[in-house]
C-alpha positions, 0 to 999 in steps of 0.5 A: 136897372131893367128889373127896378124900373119894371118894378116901379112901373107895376108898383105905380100902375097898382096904386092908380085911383080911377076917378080920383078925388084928393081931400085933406082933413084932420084925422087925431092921433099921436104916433107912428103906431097911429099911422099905421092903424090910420092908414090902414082902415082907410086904404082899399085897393084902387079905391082910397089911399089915406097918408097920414102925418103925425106932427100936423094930424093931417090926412091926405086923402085920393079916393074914387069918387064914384065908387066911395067918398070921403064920410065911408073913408073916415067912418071905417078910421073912426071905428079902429078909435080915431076922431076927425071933425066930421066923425067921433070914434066909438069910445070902446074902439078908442077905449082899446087904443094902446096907451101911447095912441090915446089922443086928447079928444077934442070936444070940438069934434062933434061928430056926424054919425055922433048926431045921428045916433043921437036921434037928431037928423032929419026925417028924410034922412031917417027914411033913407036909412031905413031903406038901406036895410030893408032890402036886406031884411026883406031878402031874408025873409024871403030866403026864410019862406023858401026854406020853409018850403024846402025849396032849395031852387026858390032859395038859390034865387031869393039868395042871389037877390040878397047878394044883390041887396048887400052889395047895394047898401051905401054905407055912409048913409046908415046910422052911427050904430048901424055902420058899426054892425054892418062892418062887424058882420059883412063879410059873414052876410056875404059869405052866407049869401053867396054860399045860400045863392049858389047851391039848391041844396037845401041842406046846406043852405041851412047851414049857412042859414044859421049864421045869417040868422044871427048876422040879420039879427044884430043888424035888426036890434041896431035897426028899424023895421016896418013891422015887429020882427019874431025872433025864434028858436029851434032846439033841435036844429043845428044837431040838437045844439039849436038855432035861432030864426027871424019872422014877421009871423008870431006863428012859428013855422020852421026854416031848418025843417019844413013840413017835417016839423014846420012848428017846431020852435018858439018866439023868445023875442020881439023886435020892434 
């Protein structure tokens, strides 16, 4: 009896939510199998705890309402294919529910980020998505000019403020598009990040370089930056198998050599 109740107290002790705030929504689905998923985008440790019911569509929804708030709990649901009324799922991610979770879609359920993607928010709004990226972009392309450099300590720094800007993004306020890019490639930028940040070898910086170029890179194409962004090219970096780059210079000046090659490569698009 000792050890269940030990059990039971370290059980009920894990699931305490500081801060917390209880909201209940609609969340659509059809089965068991739906809870599961449901529930499973939606709860992060000591952050949120979703309950879903499938006879009333209901969620129970306890999070930490300094650390997250309800739209991020419903965005991550409605990426694995499931609507709320505030948040339509991707028709892909619904697309790839099995058959027997495939939900009537509502046309009621008009989403929020469904209008923003849309083009029909307000322009403050808009400035305010644009700001939550671009102290990423612009940590890359500082990492980038250390690496030109061949500047492992200048990097090491530079990467430390690009953590930083990664972990300051506030997801729900991105665009539709946006949050859907930024949950696919996160923990590549982190891993990255971290990786450039706590070394200087410049070495391996640029090797994780390469992947964060292409993370960077999809988040740019769903993005808006201040100025054209020079997608580039090397054909003999990453052992000869290539890699890509982004500039805010046409002139290319080379990340994976420096002064070696410094203009090896070439621009192969323009982001705008």
């Amino acid at each position: 009896m000792a050890v269940i109740a030990m059990v039971f107290t370290f059980t009920a002790c894990e699931a305490q939510i500081k801060n917390e705030k209880k909201e209940t929504v609609k969340i659509y689905g059809n089965c068991n199998m739906c809870k599961s998923t449901i529930e499973k985008a939606g709860n992060v440790s000591k952050t949120a705890k979703v309950e879903w019911n499938k006879d009333t569509k209901m969620a129970s929804i306890a999070y930490d309402q300094k650390t997250t708030n309800l739209d991020e709990i419903l965005k991550r649901i409605a990426l694995v294919g499931y609507d709320s009324d505030a948040f339509r799922a991707p028709d892909d991610a619904y697309a790839k529910l099995p058959e027997c979770c495939q939900y009537d879609r509502p046309i009621k359920t008009i989403a929020k980020a469904e209008t923003a993607h849309a083009g029909h928010a307000m322009p403050a709004t808009t400035t305010q998505q644009q700001g939550q990226l671009k102290s990423v972009f612009d940590s890359y392309f500082d990492v980038k000019d250390a690496l030109v450099k061949t500047d492992g300590k200048l990097a090491s720094e530079k990467g430390k403020s690009l953590v930083k800007a990664i972990s300051s993004v506030k997801m729900n306020k991105l665009k539709a598009d946006e949050h859907t890019v930024w949950m696919k490639v996160l923990n590549d930028l982190k891993e990255d990040a971290e990786h450039i940040s706590e070394t200087a070898d410049a070495k391996h910086q640029r090797d994780h370089f390469i992947t964060l170029s292409k993370s960077i890179y999809e988040l740019l194409k769903v993005s808006k930056y201040e100025v054209p962004v020079y997608y580039q090219f090397c054909p003999m970096a990453n052992d000869n198998k290539g890699a890509n780059w982004l500039s805010k210079e046409n002139a290319v000046k080379n990340p994976y050599y420096g002064s070696q090659m410094l203009t090896c490569g070439k621009t192969v698009e323009t982001i705008k």
